[in-house]
NUROGU-850410 format. One line per field, with one value per residue: residue in three letters; z, y, x of N, C-alpha, C in turn. Coordinates in Angstrom, 1 decimal, always signed. Each point is the difference from the previous one (the first is absolute). Layout:
type <- c(ALA ...)
n.w <- c(Z ...)
n.v <- c(Y ...)
n.u <- c(X ...)
ca.w <- c(Z ...)
ca.v <- c(Y ...)
ca.u <- c(X ...)
c.w <- c(Z ...)
c.v <- c(Y ...)
c.u <- c(X ...)
END
This chain:
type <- c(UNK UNK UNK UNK UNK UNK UNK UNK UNK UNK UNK UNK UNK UNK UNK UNK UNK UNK UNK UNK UNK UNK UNK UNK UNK UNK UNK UNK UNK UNK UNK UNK UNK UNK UNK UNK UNK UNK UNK UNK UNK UNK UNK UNK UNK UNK UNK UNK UNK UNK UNK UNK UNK UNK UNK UNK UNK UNK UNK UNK UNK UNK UNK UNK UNK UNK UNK UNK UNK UNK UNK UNK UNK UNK UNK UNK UNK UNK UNK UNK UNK UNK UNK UNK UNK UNK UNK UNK UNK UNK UNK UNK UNK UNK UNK UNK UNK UNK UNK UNK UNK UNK UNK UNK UNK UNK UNK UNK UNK UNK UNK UNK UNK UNK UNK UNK UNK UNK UNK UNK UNK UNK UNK UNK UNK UNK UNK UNK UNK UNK UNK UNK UNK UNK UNK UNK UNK UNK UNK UNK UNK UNK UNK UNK UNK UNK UNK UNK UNK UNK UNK UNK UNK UNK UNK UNK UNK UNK UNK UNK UNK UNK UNK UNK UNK UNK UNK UNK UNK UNK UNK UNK UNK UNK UNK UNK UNK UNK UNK UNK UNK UNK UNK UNK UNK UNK UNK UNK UNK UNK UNK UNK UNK UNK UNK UNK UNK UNK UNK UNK UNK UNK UNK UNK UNK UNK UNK UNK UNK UNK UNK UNK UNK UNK UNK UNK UNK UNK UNK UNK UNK UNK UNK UNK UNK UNK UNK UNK UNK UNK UNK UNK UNK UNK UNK UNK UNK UNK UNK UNK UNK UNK UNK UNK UNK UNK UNK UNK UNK UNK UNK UNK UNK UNK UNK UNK UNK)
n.w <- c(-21.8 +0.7 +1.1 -0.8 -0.4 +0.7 -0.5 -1.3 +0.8 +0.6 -0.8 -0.7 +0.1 -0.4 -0.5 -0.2 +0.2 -0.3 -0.8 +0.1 +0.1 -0.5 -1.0 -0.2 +0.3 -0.8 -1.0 +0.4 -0.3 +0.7 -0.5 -0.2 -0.5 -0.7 -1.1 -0.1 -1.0 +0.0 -0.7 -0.9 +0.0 +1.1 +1.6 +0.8 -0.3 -1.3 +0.6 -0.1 -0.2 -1.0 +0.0 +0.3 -0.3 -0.8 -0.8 +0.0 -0.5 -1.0 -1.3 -0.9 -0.7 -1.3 -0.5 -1.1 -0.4 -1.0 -0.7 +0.2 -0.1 +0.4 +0.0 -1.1 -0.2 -0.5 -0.4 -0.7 +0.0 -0.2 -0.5 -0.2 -0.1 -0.8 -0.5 +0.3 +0.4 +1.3 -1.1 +0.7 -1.4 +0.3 -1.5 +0.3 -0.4 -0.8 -0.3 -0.6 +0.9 -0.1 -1.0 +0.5 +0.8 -1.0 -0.4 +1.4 -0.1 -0.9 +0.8 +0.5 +0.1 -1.4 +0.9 -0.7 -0.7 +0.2 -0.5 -0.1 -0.8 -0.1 -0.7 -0.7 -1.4 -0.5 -0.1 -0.6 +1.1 -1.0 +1.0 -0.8 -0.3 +1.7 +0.2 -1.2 +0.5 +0.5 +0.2 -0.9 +1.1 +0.1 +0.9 +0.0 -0.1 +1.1 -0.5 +0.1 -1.1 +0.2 -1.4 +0.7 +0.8 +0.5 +0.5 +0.8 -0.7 +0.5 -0.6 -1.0 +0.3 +0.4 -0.8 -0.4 +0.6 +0.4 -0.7 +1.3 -0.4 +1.0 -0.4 +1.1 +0.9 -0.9 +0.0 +1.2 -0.2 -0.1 +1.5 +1.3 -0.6 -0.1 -0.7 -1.0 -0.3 -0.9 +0.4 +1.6 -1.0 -0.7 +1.1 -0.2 +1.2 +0.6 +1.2 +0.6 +0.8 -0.7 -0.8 +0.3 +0.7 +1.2 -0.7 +0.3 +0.1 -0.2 -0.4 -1.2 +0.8 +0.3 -0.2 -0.6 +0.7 +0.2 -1.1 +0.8 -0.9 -0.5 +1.1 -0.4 -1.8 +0.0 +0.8 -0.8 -1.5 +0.4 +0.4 -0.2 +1.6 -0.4 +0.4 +0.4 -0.6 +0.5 -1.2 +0.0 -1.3 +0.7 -0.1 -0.6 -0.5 -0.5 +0.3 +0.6 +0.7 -0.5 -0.6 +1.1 +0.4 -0.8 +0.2 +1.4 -0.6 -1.2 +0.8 +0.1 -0.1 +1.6 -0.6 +0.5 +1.0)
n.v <- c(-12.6 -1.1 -0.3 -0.6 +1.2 +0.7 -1.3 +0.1 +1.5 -0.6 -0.9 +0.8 +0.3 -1.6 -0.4 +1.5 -1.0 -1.0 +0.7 +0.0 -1.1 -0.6 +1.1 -0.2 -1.4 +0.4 +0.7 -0.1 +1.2 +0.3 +0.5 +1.2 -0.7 +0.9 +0.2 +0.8 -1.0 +1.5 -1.1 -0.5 +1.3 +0.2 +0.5 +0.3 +0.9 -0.9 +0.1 +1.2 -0.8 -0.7 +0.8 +0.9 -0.4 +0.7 +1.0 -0.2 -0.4 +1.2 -0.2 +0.3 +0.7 -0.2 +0.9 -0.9 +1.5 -1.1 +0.8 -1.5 +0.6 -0.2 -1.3 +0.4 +0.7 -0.7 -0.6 +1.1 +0.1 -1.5 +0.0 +1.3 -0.2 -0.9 +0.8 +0.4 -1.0 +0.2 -0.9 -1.3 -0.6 -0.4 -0.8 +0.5 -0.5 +1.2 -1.1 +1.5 +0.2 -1.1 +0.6 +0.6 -0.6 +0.0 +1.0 +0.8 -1.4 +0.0 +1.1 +0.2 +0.8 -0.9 -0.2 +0.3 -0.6 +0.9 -0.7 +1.1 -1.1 +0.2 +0.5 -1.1 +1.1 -0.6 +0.0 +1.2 -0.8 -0.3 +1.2 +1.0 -0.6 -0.1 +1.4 +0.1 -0.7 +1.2 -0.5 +0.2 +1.1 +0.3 +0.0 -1.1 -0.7 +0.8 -0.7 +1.3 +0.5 +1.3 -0.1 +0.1 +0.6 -1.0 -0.5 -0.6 -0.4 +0.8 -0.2 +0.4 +1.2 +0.1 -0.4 +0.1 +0.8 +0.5 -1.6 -0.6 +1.3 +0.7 +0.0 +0.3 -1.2 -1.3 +0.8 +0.1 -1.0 -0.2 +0.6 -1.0 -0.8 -0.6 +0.7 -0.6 -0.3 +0.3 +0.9 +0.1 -0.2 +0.8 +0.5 -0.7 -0.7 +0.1 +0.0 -0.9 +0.6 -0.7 +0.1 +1.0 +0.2 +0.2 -0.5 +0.7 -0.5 +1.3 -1.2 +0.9 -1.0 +1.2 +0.1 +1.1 +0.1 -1.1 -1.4 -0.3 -1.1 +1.0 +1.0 -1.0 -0.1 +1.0 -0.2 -1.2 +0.8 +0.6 -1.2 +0.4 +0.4 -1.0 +0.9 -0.9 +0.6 -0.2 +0.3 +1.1 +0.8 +0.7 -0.8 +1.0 -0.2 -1.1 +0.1 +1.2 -1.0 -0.8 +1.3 +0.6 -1.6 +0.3 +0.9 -0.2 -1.2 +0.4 +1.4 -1.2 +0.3 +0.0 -0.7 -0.7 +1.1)
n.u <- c(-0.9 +0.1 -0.7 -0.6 +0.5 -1.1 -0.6 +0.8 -0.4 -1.3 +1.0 +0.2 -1.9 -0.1 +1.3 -0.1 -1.2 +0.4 +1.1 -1.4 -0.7 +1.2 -0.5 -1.4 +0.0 +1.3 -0.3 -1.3 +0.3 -0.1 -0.7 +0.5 +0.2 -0.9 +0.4 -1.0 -0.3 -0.7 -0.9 -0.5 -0.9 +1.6 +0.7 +0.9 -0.9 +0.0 +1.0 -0.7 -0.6 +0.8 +0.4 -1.4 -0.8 +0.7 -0.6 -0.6 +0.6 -0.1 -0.6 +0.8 -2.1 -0.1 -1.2 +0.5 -0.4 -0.4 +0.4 +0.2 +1.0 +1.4 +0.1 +1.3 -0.9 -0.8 +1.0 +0.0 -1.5 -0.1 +0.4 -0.5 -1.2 +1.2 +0.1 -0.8 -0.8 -0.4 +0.2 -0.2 -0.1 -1.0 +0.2 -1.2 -0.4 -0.7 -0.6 +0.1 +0.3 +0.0 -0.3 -0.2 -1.5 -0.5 -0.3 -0.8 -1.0 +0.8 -0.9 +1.4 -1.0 -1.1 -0.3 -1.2 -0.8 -1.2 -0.6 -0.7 -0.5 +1.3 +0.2 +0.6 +0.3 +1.4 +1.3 -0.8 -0.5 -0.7 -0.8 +0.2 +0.8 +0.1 -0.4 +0.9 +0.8 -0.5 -1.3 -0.4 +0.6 -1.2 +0.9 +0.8 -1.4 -0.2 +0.9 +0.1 +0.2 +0.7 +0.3 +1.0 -1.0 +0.4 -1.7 -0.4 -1.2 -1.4 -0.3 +0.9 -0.1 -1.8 -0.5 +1.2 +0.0 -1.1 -0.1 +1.0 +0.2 -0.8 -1.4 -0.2 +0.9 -0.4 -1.1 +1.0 +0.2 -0.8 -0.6 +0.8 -0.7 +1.3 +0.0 -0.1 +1.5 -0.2 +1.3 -0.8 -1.0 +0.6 -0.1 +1.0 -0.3 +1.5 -0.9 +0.4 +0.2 -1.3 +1.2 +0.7 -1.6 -0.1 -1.1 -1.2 -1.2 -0.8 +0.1 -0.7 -1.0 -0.4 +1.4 -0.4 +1.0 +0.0 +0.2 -0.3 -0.3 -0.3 -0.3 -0.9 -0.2 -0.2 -1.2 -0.5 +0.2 +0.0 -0.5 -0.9 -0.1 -1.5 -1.2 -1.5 -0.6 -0.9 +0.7 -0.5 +0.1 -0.8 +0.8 +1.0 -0.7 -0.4 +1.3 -0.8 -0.8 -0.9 -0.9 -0.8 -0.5 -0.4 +0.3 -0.7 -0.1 +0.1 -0.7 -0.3 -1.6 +0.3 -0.6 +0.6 +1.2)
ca.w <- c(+1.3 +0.6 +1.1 -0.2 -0.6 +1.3 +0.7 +0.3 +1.1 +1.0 +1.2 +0.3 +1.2 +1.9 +0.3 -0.2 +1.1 +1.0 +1.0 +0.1 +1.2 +1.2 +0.2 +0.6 +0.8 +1.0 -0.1 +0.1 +0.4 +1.5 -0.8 +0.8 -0.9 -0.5 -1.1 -1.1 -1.2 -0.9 -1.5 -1.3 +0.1 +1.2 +0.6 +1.4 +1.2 +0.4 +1.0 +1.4 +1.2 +0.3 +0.2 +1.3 +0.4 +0.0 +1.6 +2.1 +0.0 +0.7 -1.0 -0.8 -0.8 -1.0 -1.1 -0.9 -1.1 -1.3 -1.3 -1.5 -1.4 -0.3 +1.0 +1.3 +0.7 +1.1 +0.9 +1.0 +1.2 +1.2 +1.0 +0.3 +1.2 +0.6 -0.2 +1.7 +0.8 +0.7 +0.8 -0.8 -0.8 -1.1 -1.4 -0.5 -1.4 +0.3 -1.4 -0.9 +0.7 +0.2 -0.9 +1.0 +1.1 -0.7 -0.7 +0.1 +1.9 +0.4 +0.5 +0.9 +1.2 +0.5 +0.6 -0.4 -1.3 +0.0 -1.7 -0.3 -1.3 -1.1 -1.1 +0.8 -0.8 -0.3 -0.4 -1.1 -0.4 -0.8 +0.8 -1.3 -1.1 +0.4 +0.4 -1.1 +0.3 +1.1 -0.2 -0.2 +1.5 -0.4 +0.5 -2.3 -1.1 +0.9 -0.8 -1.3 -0.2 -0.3 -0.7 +0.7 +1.4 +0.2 +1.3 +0.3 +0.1 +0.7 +0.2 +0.7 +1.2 +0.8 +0.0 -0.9 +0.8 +1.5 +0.4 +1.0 +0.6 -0.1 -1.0 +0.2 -0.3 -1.2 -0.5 +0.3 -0.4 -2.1 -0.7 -0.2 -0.6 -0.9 -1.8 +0.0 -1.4 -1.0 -0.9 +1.3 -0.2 -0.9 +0.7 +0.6 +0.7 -0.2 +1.3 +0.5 +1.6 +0.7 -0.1 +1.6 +1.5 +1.1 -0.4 +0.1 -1.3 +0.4 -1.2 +0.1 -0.5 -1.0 -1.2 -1.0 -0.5 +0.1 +0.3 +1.3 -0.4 -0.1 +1.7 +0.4 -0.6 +0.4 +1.7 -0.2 -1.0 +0.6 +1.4 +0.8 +0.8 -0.5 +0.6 -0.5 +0.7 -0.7 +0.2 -1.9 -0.4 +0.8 +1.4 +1.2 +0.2 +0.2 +1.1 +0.2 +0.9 -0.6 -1.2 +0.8 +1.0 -0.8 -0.3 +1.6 +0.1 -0.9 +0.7 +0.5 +1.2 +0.5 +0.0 +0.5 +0.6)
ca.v <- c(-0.6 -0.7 -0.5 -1.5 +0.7 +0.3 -1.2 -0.8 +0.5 +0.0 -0.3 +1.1 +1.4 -0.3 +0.4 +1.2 +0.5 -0.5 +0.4 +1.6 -0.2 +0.1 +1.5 +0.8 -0.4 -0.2 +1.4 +1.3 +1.1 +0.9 +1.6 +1.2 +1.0 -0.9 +0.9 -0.7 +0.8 -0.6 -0.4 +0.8 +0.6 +0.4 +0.6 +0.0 -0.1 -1.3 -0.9 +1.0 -1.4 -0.3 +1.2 -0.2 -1.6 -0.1 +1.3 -0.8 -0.9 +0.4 -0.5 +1.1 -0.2 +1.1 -0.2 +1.1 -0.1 -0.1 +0.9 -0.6 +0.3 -1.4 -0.6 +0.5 +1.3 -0.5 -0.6 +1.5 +0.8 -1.3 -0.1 +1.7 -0.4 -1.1 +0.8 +1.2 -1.5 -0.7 -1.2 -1.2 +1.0 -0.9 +0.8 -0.7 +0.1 -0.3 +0.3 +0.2 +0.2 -1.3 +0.4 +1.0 -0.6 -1.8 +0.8 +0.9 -0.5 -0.5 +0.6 -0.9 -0.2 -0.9 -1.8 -0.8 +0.0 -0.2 +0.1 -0.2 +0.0 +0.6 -0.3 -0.8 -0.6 -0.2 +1.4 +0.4 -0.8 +0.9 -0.3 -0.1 -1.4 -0.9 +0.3 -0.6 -1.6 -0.6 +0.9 +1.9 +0.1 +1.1 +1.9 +0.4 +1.0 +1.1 +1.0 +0.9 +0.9 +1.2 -0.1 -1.3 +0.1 -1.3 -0.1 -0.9 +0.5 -0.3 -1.3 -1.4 +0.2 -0.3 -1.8 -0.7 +0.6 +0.2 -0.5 -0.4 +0.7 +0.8 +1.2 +1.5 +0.4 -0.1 +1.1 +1.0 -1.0 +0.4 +1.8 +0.5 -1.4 +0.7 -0.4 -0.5 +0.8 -1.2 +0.0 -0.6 -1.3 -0.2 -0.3 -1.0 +0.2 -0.1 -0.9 -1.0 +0.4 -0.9 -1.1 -0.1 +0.8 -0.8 +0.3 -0.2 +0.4 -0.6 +0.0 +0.2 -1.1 +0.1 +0.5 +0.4 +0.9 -1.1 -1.0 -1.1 -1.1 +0.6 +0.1 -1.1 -0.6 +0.4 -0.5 -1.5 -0.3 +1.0 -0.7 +0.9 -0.7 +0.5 -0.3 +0.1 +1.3 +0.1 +1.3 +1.0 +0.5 +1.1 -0.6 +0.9 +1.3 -0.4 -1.3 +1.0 -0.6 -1.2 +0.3 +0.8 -1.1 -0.7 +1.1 -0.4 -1.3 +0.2 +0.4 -0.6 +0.1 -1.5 +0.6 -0.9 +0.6)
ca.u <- c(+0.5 -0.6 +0.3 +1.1 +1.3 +1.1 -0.4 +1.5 +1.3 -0.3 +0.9 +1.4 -0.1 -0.5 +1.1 +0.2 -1.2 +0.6 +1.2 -0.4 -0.6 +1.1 +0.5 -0.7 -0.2 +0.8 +1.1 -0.4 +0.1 -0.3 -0.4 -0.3 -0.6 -0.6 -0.5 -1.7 +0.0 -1.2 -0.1 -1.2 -1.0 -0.3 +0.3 +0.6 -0.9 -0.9 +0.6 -0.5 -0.1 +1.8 +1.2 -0.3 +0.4 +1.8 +0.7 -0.7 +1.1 +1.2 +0.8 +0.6 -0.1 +0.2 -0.5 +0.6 -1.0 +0.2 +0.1 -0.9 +0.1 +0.7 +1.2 +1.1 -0.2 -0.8 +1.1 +0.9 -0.7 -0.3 +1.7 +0.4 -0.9 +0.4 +2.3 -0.6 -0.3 +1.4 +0.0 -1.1 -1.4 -1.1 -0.6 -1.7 -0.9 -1.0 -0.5 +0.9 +1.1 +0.3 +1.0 +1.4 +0.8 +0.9 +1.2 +0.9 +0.5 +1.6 +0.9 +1.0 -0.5 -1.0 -0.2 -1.1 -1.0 -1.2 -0.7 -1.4 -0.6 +1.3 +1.1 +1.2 +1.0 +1.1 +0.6 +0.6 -1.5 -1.5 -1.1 -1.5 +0.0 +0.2 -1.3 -0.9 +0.1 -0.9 -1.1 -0.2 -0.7 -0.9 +0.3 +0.4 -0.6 -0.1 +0.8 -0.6 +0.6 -0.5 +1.0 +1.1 -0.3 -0.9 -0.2 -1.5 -1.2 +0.1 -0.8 +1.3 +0.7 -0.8 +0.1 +0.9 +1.3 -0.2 -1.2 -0.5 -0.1 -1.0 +0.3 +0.4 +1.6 +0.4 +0.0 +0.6 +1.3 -0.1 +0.1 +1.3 +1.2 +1.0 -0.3 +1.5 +0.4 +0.3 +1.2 +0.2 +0.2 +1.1 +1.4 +0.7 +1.2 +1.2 +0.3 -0.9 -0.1 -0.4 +1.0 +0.5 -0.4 -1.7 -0.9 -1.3 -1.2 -1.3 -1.4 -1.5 -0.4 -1.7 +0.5 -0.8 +0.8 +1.1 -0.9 +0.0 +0.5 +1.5 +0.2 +0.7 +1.0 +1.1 +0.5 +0.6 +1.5 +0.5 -0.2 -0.4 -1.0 -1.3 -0.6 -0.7 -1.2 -1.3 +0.1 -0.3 +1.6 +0.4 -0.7 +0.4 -1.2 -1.2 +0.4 +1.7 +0.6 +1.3 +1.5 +1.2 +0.7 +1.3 +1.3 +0.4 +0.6 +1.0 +0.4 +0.8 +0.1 -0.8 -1.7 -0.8 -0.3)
c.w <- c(+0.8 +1.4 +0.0 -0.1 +1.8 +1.0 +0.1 +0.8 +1.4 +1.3 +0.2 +0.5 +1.2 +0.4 +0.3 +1.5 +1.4 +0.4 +0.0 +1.5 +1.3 +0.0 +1.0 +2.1 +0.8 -0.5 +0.0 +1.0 +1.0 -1.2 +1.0 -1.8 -1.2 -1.3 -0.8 -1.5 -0.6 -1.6 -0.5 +0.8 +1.1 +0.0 +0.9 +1.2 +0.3 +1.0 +1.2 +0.9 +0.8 +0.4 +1.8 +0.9 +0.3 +0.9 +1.1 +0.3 +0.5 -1.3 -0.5 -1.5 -0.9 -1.3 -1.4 -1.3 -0.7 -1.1 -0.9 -1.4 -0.9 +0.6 +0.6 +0.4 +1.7 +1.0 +0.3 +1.1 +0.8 +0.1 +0.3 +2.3 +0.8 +0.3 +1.5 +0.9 +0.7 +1.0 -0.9 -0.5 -0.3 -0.7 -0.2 -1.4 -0.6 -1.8 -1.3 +0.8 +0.3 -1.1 +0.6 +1.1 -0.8 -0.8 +1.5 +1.3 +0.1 +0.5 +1.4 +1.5 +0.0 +0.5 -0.2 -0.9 +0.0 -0.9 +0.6 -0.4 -1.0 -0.9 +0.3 -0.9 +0.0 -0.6 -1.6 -0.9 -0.7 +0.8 -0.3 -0.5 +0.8 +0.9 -1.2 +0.1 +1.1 -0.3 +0.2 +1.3 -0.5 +0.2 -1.7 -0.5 +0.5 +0.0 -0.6 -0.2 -0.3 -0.7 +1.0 +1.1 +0.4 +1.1 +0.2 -0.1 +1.5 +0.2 +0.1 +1.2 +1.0 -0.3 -0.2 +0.7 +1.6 +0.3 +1.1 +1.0 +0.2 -1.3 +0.2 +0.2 -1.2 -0.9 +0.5 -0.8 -1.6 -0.4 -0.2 -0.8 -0.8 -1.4 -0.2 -1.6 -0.9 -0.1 +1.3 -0.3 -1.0 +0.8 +0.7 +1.1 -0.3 +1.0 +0.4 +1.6 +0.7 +0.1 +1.0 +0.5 -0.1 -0.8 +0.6 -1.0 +0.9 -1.2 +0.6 -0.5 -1.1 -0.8 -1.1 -1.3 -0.4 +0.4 +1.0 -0.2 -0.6 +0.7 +0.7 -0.2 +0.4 +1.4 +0.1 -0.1 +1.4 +1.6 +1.2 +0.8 +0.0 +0.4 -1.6 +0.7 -0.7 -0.3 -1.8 +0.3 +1.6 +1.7 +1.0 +0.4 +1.0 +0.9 +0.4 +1.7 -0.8 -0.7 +0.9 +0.7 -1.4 -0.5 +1.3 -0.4 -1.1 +1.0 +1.6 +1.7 +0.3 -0.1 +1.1 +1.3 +0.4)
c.v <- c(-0.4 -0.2 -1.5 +0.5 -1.0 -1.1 -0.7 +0.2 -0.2 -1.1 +1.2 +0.7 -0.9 +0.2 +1.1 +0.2 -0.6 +0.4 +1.9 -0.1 -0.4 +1.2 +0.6 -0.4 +0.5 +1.7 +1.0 +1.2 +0.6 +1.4 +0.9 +1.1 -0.9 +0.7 -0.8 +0.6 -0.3 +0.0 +0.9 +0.2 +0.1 +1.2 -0.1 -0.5 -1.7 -0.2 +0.3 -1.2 -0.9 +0.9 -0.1 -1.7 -0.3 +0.8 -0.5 -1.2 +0.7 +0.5 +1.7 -0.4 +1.1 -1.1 +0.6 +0.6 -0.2 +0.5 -0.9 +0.6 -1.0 -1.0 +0.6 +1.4 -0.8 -0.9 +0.8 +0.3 -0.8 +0.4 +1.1 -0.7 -1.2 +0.6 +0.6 -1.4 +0.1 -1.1 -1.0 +0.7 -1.1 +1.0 -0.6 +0.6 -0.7 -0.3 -0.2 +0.6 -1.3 +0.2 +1.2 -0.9 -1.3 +1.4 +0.4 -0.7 -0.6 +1.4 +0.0 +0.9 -0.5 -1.3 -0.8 +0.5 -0.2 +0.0 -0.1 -0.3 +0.7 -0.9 -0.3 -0.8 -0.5 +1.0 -0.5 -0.7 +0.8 -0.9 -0.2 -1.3 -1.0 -0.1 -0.6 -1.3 -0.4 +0.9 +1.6 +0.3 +0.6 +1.6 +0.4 +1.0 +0.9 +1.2 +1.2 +1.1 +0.9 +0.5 -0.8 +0.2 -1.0 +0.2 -1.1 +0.9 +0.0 -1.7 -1.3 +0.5 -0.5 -1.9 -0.2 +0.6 -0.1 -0.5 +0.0 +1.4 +0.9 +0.8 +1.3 +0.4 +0.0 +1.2 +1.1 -0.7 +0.5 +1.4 +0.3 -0.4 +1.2 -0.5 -0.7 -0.1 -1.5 -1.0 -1.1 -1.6 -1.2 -0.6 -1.4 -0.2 -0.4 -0.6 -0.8 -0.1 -1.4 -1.1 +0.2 +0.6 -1.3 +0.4 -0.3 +0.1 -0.3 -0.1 +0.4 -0.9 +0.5 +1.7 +0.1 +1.1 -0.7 -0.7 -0.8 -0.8 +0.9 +0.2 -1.1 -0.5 +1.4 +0.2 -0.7 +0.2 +0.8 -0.4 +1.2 -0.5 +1.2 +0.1 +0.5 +1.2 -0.2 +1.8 +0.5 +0.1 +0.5 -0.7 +0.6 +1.0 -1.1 -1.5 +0.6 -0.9 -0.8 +0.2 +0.7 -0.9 -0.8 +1.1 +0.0 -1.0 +0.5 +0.8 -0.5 +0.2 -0.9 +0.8 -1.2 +0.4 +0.9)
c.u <- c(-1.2 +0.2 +0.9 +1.4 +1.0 -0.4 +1.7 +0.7 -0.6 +0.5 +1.1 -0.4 -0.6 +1.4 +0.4 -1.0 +0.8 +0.9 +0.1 -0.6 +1.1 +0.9 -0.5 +0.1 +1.6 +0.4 -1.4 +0.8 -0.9 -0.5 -0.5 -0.9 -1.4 -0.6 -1.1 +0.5 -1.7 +0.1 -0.8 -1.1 -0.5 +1.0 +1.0 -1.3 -0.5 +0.8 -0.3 -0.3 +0.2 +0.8 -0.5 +0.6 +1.7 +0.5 -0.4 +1.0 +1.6 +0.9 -0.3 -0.2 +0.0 -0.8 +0.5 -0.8 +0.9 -0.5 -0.9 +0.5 +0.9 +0.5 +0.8 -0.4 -0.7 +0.9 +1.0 -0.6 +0.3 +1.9 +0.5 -0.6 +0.8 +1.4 -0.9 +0.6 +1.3 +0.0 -0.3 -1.7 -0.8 -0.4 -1.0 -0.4 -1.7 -0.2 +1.1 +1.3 +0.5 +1.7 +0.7 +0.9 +1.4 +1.4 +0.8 +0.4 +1.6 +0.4 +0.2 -1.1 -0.9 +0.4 -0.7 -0.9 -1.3 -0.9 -1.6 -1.0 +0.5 +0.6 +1.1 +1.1 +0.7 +0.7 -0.2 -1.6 -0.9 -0.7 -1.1 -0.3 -0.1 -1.5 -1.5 -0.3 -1.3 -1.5 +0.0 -0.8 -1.2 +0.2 +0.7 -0.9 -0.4 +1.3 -0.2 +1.5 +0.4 +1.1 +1.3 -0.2 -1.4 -0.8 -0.9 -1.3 -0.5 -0.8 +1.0 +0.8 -0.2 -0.1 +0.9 +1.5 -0.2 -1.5 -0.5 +0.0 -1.1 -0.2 +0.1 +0.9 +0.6 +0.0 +0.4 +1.6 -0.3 +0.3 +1.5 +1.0 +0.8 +0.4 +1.7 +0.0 -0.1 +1.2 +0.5 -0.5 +1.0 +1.6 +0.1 +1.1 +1.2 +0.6 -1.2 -0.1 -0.1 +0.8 +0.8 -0.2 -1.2 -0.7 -1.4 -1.0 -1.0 -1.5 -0.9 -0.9 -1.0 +0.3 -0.2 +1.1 +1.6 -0.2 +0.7 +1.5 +1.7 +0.5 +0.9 +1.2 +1.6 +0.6 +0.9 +1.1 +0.9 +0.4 -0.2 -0.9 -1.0 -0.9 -1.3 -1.1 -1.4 -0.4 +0.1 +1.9 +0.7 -0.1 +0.9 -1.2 -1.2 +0.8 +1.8 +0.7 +0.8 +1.2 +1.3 +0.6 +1.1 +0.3 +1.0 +0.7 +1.3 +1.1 +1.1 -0.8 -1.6 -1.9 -0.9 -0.4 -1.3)
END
């Protein structure tokens, strides 16, 4: 499979872009609530940055750990945390959570869809195969294994996951990163979220851990309004205003103030 594969359908997602973009402009939701999901070889805590920045707003956040062990275990935790929400929820996602937010966001109290530098299937899509279609990121071979429990070395942690970040922070971020299971990369979603909720994305332009150009291409497919960040995988860590002013905007509320 090829990138040429998905050149025939790109009038059906300027189509798909454009009338996502008169969703967004006339049904966003007013959210009182706002749930983070983190991906591979982090924690709850990356959001520690963001989360501040929200609460000062007024908003009712909750970070959810994710288990990392399967799909639908890991889309239990993210909707056990969404069944609490009372009210309108932005579901954010960071990474490999891009794949919870697309399974578990058709639930009836999210209002909107926030994708990180995440994953951003189609129901039922091999992400893997489609991720093959675009250059291998370098964070790849920084992979290591310890019989089905996966982590980053620390040296791709540091370049290749949380480049743009201090290294001393970075290395408090590596000590904690959480191992994740083998069997978690194997799973496919069954819902597609971004097909009927608001969707956001924010690319990481200098992405090392997903390549850029995918980013894109599923922003696109998905007509989600985008913004670009000069920023490593983690740019809730190392550009937590921006990332926190488009969770504000999904969130239905004015930042210009």
């Amino acid at each position: 499979m090829t990138r040429r594969m998905f050149t025939g359908s790109l009038a059906s997602l300027a189509a798909i872009s454009l009338l996502s973009k008169v969703v967004l402009a006339k049904d966003i939701v007013k959210a009182t609530n706002v749930v983070l999901v983190h991906g591979l070889f982090a924690d709850g805590s990356c959001w520690s940055d963001v989360i501040g920045r929200l609460q000062a707003t007024g908003l009712n956040v909750t970070s959810v750990q994710n288990p990392l062990t399967t799909l639908p275990e890991a889309a239990a935790a993210a909707k056990r945390v969404l069944d609490r929400q009372d009210g309108p929820t932005v579901l954010v996602g960071h990474s490999f959570s891009g794949m919870i937010v697309t399974e578990v966001g058709v639930h009836p109290n999210v209002s909107s869809l926030v994708y990180i530098a995440a994953r951003a299937p189609d129901a039922g899509e091999d992400y893997t195969a489609l991720a093959k279609t675009y250059p291998t990121p370098p964070a790849t071979a920084g992979i290591v294994f310890d019989g089905d429990e996966g982590r980053l070395t620390e040296q791709a942690f540091l370049h290749d996951f949380a480049g743009d970040v201090a290294e001393k922070q970075a290395k408090i971020l590596y000590a904690v990163q959480a191992p994740f299971n083998k069997a978690l990369l194997a799973g496919k979603t069954t819902q597609a979220a971004w097909r009927s909720k608001p969707s956001f994305y924010a690319v990481s332009k200098n992405d090392r851990t997903i390549d850029p150009d995918l980013e894109r291409f599923m922003a696109k497919r998905m007509g989600a309004k985008t913004i670009e960040l000069e920023s490593s995988h983690v740019s809730m860590i190392s550009q937590p205003e921006a990332v926190a002013a488009l969770i504000l905007e999904a969130a239905g509320m004015d930042t210009k103030g």
